[in-house]
N, C-alpha and C positions, 0 to 999 in steps of 0.2 A: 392461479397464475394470471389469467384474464383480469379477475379485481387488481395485482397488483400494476399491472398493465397503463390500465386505468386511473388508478390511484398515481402513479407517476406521471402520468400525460397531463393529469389535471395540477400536481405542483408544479411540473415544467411549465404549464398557459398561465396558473397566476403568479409564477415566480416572471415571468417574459414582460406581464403588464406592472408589475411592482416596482421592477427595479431594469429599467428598458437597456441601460448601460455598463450596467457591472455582469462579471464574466460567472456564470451560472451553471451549475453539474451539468454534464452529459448524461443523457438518460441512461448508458451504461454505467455512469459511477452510480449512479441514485439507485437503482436496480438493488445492489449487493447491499447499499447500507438496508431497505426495505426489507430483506431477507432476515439480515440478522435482527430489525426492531423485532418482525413478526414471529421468528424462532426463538428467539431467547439468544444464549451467549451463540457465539459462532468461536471457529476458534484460527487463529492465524498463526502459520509454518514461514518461518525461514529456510527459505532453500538455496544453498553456496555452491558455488564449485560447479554453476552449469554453466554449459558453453557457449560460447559467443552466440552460435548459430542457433539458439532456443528462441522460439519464438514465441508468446503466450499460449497460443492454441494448440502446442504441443507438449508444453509444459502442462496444459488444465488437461487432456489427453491423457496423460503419464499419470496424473494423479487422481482423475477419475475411478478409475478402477478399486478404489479403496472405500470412497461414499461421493456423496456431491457436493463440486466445488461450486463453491458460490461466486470465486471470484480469482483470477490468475495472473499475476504481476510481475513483467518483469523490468526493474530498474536500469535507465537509459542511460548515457552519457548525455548531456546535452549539447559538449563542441561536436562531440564524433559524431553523434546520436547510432551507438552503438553499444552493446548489452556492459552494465558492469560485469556481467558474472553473476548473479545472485538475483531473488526472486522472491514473492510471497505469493502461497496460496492459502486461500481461507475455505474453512472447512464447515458446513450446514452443526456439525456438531461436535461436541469433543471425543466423542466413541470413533469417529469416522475420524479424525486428526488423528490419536492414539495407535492408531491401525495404519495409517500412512507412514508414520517416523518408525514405527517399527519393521516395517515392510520394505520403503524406501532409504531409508537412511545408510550411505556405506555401499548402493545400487550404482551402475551406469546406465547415466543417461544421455544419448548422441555422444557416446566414447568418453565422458567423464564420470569421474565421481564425484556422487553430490551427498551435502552433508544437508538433515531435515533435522528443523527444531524447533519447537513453538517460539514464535516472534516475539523479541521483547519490546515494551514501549519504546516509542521516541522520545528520546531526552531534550529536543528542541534542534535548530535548525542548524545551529554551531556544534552539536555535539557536548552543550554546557558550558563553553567558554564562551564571556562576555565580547559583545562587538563593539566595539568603538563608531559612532555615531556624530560625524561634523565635525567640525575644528578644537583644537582645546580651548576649556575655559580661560578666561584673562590671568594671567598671572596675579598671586597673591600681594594682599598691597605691604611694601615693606615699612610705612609710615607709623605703622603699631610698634614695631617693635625700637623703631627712635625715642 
């Protein structure tokens, strides 16, 4: 745990002198991806249907008890900055994930129920539907078809 420590402290000094102005990991996100290069896969749960009042460190708490989490997220609003509802917790291994969805899933947690599933990829930031991108092109020239 001290190598990887160290191993972070030194991408964070020469990531700081590289690129002085662009916005750069927090040592806690660099932490978790570390984990999973050095273990191999890790494995990532969707967690729905928890309650406003969940906070990370209660959610990695809750799900502790099954194997080690490596990392406990829970998605904000950004107007409200208050919880969607829903959560990812990544798991050291897939035996330790496998063992949480069957334990957890269909449980209450802080008086709800919450539903546990391995996370699926992100499809992109729209959900897969194209964004439209600055004014439209000039209109078609109608002189071809005179």
């Amino acid at each position: 745990m001290a190598a990887l420590r160290r191993l972070s402290k030194n991408i964070m000094f020469s990531s700081h002198f590289s690129q002085p102005n662009s916005s750069i990991l927090s040592p806690s996100s660099l932490i978790p991806a570390l984990f999973i290069s050095c273990r191999g896969i890790a494995s990532k749960l969707f967690v729905g249907g928890l309650s406003y009042y969940t906070n990370e460190q209660g959610l990695s708490d809750a799900f502790s008890q099954y194997g080690q989490v490596i990392e406990a997220k829970i998605v904000m609003d950004r107007v409200s900055d208050r919880s969607k509802g829903f959560g990812f917790v990544t798991y050291a291994s897939e035996d330790e994930a496998e063992k949480a969805i069957a334990e957890m899933n269909g449980k209450q947690l802080k008086g709800r129920v919450i539903f546990v599933d391995y996370a699926k990829p992100r499809s992109g930031p729209s959900g897969g539907m194209p964004i439209a991108r600055g004014p439209p092109g000039p209109p078609p020239d109608n002189s071809i078809l005179e």
